[in-house]
C-alpha positions, -999 to +999 in steps of 0.1 A: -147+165-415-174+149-393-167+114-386-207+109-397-200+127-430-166+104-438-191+070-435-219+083-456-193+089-480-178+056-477-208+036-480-216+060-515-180+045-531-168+015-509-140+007-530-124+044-543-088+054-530-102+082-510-127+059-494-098+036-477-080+064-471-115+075-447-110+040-437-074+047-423-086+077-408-119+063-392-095+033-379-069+061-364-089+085-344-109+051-329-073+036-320-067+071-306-100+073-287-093+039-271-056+047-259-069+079-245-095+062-226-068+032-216-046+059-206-072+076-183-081+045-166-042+035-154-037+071-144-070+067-121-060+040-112-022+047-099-038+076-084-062+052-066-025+036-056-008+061-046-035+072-024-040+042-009-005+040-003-004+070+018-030+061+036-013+031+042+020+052+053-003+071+077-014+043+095+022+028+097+032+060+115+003+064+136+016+023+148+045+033+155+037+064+177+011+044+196+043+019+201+064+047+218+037+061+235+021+026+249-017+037+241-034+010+243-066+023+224-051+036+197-027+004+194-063-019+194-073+005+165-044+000+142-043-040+150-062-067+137-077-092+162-052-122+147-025-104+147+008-122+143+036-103+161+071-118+152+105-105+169+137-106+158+147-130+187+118-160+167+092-149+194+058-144+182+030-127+195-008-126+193-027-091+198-036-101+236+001-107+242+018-080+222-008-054+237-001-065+274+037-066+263+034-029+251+009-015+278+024-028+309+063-013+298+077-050+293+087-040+257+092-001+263+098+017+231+110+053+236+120+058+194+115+042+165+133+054+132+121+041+101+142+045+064+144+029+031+103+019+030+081+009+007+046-006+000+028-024-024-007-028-026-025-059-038-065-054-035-072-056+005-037-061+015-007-039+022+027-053+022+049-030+038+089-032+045+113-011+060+142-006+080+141+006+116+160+016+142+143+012+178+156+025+208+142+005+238+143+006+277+149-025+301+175-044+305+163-076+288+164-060+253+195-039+250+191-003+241+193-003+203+178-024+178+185-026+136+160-046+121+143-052+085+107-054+091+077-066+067+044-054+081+013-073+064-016-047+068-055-055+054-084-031+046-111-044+067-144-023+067-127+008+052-102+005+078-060-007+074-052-028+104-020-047+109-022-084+102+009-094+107+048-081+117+076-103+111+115-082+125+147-094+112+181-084+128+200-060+101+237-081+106 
């Protein structure tokens, strides 16, 4: 029966049985409605988090490549002009340094593994941690390196770009 036809009838007989018993009903597909449309807006809304997250993963990626290869375009790309750039060894890095660190083969990364990551997405801002395994050349950094890293990336005009890096020795 027709929601519209259930009030007329309520409003003819307010205070018979089958009236509240209309009531209940009224009361239960409403409550129904209102989960159902609750329901749709979280799924929309993890899938608006899960896609961001990938994007998210993407970019991370694409960081790390540019790392191994040393491109310095696309590493200006992926980072943020205040980039904060901390290794494992307490040294921290603005964009200017880490880029000239990277591009000129001072900090030569020929792999870098990453396990165990996840991301979490608050509005603008990505947090991401993981555990990596980079190889590196030179003998000033040894050939093999364990860390933890968090990764602090922020949408800026429609674009992820890495904030901030912080490495932390795996003992």
């Amino acid at each position: 029966m027709p929601i519209i036809n259930l009030t007329l009838k309520l409003r003819r007989n307010p205070k018979s049985q089958k009236s509240r018993n209309y009531k209940k009903i009224i009361m239960n597909k409403k409550k129904g409605i209102l989960v159902a449309i609750a329901f749709l807006f979280f799924t929309i809304g993890l899938s608006a988090q899960n896609s961001a997250e990938k994007v998210v993963a993407k970019q991370v990626d694409l960081f790390h490549l540019a790392m191994v290869d040393a491109n310095e375009v696309a590493l200006n790309d992926l980072t943020s002009e205040k980039l904060s750039y901390g290794h494992s060894n307490g040294a921290v890095e603005d964009k200017k340094d880490f880029m000239h660190k990277i591009t000129s083969g001072a900090s030569d990364y020929t792999k870098i593994d990453v396990s165990n990551q996840t991301i979490n997405i608050s509005g603008d801002v990505a947090i991401v941690r993981q555990d990596a395994e980079l190889l590196m050349k030179g003998a000033a950094h040894g050939t093999k390196l364990n860390l933890m890293l968090v990764m602090v990336w922020q949408k800026s005009n429609g674009k992820w770009k890495l904030l901030a890096r912080q490495g932390v020795k795996v003992a």
